[in-house]
C-alpha positions as CSV (number, residue, x, y, z in Angstrom):
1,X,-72.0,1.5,-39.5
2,X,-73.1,-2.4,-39.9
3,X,-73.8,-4.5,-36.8
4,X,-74.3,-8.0,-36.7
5,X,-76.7,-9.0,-33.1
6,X,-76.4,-12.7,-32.2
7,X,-78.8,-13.2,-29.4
8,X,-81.2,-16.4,-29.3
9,X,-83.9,-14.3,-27.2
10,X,-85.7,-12.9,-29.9
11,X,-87.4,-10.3,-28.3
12,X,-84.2,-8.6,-26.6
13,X,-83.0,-9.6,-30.1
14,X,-85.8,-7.7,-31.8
15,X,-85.4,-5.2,-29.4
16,X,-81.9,-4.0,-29.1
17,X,-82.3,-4.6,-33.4
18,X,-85.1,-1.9,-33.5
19,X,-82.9,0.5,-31.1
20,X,-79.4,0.3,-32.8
21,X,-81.2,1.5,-35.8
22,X,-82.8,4.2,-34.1
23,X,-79.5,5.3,-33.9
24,X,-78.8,4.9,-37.6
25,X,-77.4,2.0,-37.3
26,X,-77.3,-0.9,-40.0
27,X,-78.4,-4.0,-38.4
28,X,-78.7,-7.8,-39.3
29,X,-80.0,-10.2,-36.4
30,X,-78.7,-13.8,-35.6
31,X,-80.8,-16.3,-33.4
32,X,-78.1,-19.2,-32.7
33,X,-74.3,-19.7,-33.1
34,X,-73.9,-21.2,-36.4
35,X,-76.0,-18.8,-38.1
36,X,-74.0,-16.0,-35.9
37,X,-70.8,-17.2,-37.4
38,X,-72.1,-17.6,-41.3
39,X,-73.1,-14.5,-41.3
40,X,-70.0,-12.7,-39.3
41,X,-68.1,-14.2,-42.1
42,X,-70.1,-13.7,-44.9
43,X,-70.4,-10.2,-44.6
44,X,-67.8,-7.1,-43.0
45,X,-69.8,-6.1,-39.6
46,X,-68.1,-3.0,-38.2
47,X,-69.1,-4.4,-34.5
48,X,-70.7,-8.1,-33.4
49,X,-72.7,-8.1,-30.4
50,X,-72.0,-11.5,-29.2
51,X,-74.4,-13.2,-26.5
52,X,-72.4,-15.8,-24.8
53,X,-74.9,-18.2,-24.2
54,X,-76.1,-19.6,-27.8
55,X,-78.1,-22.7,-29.1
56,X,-76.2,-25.0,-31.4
57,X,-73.2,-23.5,-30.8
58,X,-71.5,-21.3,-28.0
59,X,-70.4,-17.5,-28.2
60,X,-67.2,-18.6,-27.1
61,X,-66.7,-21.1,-30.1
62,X,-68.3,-18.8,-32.2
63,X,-65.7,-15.6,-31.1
64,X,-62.6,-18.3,-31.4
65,X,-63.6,-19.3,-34.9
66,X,-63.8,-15.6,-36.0
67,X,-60.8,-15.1,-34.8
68,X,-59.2,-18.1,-36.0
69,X,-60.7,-17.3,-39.5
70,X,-58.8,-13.6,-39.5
71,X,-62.5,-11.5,-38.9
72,X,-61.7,-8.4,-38.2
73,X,-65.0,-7.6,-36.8
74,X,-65.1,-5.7,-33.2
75,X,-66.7,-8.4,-30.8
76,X,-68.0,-7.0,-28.1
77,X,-69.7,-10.4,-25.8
78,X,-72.7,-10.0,-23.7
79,X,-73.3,-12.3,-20.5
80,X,-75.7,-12.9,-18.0
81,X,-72.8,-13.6,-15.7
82,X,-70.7,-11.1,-14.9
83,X,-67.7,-12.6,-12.6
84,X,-64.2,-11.4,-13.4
85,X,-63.2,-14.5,-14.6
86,X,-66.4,-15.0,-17.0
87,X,-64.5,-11.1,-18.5
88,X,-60.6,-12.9,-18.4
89,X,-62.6,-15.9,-20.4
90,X,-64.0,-13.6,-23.1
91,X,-61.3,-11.1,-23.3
92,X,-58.9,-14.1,-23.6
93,X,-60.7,-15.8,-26.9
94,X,-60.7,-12.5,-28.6
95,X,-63.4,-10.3,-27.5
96,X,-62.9,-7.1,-27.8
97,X,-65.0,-5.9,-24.9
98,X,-67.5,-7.3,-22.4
99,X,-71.2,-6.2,-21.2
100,X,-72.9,-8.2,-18.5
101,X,-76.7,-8.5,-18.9
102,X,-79.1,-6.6,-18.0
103,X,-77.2,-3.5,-19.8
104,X,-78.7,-0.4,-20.0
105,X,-79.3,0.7,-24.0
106,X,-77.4,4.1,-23.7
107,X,-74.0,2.0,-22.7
108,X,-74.6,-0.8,-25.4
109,X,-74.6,2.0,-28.0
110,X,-72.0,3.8,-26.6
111,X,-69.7,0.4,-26.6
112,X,-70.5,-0.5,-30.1
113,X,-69.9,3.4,-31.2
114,X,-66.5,3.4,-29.4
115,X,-65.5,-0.5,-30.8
116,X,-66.5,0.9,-33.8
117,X,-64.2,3.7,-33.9
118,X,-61.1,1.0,-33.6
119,X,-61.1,-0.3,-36.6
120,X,-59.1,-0.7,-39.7
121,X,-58.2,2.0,-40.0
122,X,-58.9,3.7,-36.8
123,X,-61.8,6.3,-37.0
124,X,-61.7,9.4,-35.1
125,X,-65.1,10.6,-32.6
126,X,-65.6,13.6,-35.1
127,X,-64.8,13.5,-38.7
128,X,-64.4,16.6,-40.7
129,X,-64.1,18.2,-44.1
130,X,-64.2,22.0,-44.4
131,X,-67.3,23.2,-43.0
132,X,-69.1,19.5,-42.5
133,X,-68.6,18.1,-39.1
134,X,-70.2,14.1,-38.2
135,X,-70.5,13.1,-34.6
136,X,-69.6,9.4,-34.8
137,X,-70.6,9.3,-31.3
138,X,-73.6,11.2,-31.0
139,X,-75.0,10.5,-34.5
140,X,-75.3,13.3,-35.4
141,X,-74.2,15.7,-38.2
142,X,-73.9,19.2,-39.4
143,X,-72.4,22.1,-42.2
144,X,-71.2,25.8,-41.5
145,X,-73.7,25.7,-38.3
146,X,-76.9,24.1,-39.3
147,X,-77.7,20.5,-38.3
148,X,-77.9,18.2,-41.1
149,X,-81.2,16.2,-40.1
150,X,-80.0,12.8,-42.0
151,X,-82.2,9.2,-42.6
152,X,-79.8,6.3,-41.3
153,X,-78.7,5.4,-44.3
154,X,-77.7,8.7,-45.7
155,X,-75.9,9.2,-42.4
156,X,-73.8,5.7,-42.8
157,X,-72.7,6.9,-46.3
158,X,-71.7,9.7,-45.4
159,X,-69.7,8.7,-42.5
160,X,-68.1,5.9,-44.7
161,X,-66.8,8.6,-47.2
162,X,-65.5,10.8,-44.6
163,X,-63.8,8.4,-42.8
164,X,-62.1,6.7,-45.7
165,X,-60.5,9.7,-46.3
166,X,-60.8,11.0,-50.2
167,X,-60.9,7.2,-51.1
168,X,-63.2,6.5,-53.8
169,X,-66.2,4.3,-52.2
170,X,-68.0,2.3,-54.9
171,X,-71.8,1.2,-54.4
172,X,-71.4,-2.2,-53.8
173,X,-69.1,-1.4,-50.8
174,X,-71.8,1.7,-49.9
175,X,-74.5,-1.5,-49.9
176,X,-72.2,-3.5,-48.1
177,X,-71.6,-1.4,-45.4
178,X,-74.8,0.9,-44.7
179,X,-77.2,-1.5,-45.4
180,X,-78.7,-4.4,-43.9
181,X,-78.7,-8.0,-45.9
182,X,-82.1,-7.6,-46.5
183,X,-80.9,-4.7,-49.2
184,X,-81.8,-5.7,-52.9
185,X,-78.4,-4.9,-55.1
186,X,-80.1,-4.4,-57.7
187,X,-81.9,-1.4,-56.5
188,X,-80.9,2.0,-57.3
189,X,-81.0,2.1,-53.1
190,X,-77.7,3.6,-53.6
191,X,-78.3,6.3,-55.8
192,X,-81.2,7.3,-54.3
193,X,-79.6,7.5,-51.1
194,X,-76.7,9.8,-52.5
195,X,-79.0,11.9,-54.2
196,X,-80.9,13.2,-51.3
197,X,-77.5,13.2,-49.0
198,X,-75.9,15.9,-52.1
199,X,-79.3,18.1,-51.5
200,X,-79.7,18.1,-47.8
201,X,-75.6,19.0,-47.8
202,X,-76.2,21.9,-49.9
203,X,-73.8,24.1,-51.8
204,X,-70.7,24.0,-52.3
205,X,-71.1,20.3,-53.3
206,X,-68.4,18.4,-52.1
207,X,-69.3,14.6,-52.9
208,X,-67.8,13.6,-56.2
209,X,-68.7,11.0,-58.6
210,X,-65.9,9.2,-59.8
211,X,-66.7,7.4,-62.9
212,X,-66.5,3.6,-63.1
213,X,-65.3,3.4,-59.2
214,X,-67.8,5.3,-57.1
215,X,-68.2,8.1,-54.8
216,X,-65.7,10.4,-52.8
217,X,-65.4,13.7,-50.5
């Protein structure tokens, strides 16, 4: 999963950053609107965390032009007020949910995850195949029993080729969507990653290299 964190307080920036990826979470931070928005539609974000209030340009503006340009991000807006019409206001523009600040983390990761599991296409709370099971929700991940004990990044591949359902994913979506824009793509990041994911999953194997497109289960 990808996040995108606009916030121009760069500590709760820095922090909430640090704590999404705790959670094996990909995450790239924004300090002001306009960079917010560059980046939203630069790149596919699974979920935006929006702060309202931003320098040089307002989360409002920002969530109407994402809309406007056909992002199909999940927003979910975060505000220091919290009146019902400051939620009508964000809902209305295009937000697809609301926190007010101060949020407590366990309910900011628990928005994202469920925002997250309404996108295009839809993705279930627990995805399975056979014997593996993945806990969208709870992060967490196991085969016939015995918990998988997965890095972050060889939990987000293997979520994305769950949920895209015997699709074949190629790397440069795999680096799109489980890493961070600070990823090289020209590293073998990708291949390194699926190499220790096939060995921790054990026998049988069930992730398949398809030649010239990429990777499916």
């Amino acid at each position: 999963m990808r996040v995108l964190v606009v916030e121009d307080d760069e500590e709760t920036a820095r922090t909430v950053a640090v704590g999404l990826r705790r959670t094996r979470m990909a995450v790239d931070v924004a300090l002001d609107g306009p960079g917010g928005l560059e980046r939203a539609l630069c790149n596919d974000y699974d979920v935006i965390v929006l702060d309202r209030d931003l320098p040089g340009m307002h989360g409002d503006a920002v969530c109407a032009e994402l809309v406007a340009a056909g992002c199909r991000s999940r927003v979910l807006m975060l505000t220091a007020a919290a009146t019902t019409e400051d939620l009508v206001d964000g809902l209305g523009l295009g937000a697809d949910d609301y926190l007010p600040k101060p949020f407590d983390f366990p309910a900011l990761v628990a928005r994202i995850g469920a925002l997250a599991r309404r996108a295009h296409p839809a993705v279930p709370p627990v995805l399975r195949h056979g014997d593996l099971v993945v806990d969208t929700a709870r992060r967490t991940a196991g085969r016939a029993g015995r918990t998988l004990e997965l890095a972050p990044k060889e939990f987000g591949v293997l979520e994305l080729l769950l949920a895209s359902n015997g699709r074949a994913v190629s790397a440069e979506e795999l680096l799109e969507r489980v890493w961070d824009e600070a990823a090289d793509p020209f590293t073998g990041a990708v291949k390194v990653t699926m190499s220790r994911l096939r060995t921790k999953l054990g026998d049988p194997p069930i992730i398949e290299t398809v030649p010239r497109l990429g990777y499916r289960i």
